[in-house]
Structure formats: structure tokens, C-alpha cells
N, C-alpha and C positions, 0 to 999 in steps of 0.2 A: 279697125284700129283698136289696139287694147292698153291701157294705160294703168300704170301700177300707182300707186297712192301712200305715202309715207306719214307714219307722223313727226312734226317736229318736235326735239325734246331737247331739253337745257339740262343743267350740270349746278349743282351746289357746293362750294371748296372751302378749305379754308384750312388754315393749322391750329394746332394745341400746344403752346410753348410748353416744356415740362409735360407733355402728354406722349408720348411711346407707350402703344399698346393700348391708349382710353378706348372702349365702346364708342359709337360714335351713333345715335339713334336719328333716324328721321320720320316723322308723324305729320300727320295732316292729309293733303290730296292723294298721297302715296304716303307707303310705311316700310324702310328700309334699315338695317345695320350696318355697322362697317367698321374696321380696329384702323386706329391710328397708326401710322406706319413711324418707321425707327426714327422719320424726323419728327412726327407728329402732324405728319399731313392727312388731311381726308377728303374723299370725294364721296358724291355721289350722282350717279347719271343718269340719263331716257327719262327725265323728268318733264310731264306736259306743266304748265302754266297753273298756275294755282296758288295757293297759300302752305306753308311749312313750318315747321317747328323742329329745329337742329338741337337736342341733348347729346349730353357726353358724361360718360362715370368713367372709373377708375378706383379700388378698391385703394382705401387710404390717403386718396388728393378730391381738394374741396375744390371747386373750377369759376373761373368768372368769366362770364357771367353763366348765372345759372342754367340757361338757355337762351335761343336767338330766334324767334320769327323772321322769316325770310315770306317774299313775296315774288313767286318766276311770274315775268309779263315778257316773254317773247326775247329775253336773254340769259345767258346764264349768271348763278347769283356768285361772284369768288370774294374773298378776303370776311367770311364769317369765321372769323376766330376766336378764340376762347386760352385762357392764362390758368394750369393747374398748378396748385400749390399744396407741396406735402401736409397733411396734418402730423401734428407733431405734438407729445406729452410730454409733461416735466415730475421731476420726480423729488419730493419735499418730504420733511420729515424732523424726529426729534429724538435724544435720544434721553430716559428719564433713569436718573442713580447711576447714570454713567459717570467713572472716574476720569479723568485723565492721568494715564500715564508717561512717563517720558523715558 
């Protein structure tokens, strides 16, 4: 008799409201990338049991929260989500000896 042997492996999810196209990083027991897709969803999967750390960028949006600790114990981990918000500058100023004309 010969028996084949699999591992089990879980899945990490979750979306980026405002995030289309964020990096989406994963560190810890494994180390993985991945880009938010056009709704801002992201996976990640064949993940064994362990401890995580879910970051996300996006060049000009600030993200909340800054990252998520996730913990896989024999389920998959979904609804780690994160809220990107544009950064955005303003523009102030003075104008000196300037006349007004009408």
C-alpha cells in the first residue's frame, strides 16, 4: 500500500477600500506580494499555520491601519482589511506690493 501525504494550507483575504493596485506584502512564517486588484481585494494562499504580518503601500495614499497581525490556527484568516486615503497638499500664499486693479 502506498499513501500520498498533503499539507494543509489556509488563505489570508481581505480588501483595501480606495486601494486599486496597493502592494499588498506578507511577512512572518512565510513572505509573499501581491497588488490589489480593480476592487481592492487581496489574497493570499498554501499558507501553513503560524503567525503573519499583512502591509500594504500605494505611492501617495496613507492606509489604516498601518498593518494587521493575523494568526492561521487551522482556518483560513478573511475580512483583514485596511481603508487608503489619498494624501493631499494645499497651497497658501501672499501677495506683497500688489495693487489691486479693477
Amino acid at each position: 500500500m502506498n499513501f500520498t501525504a498533503s499539507a494543509v494550507t489556509f488563505g489570508i483575504s481581505g480588501s483595501i477600500s480606495n486601494g486599486a493596485g496597493a502592494t499588498v506584502s506578507l511577512s512572518g512564517a512565510a513572505s509573499a506580494t501581491t497588488t490589489a486588484d480593480a476592487s481592492g481585494n487581496y489574497s493570499f494562499t498554501g499558507l501553513a499555520n503560524g503567525s503573519y504580518t499583512v502591509t500594504r503601500a500605494r505611492p501617495g495614499f496613507t492606509f489604516t491601519p498601518a498593518s494587521q497581525a493575523v494568526t492561521i490556527n487551522g482556518a483560513n484568516q478573511t475580512g483583514v482589511n485596511f481603508t487608503a486615503s489619498a494624501v493631499t497638499f494645499g497651497i497658501s500664499g501672499s501677495i506683497s506690493n500688489g495693487a489691486v486693479r479693477q
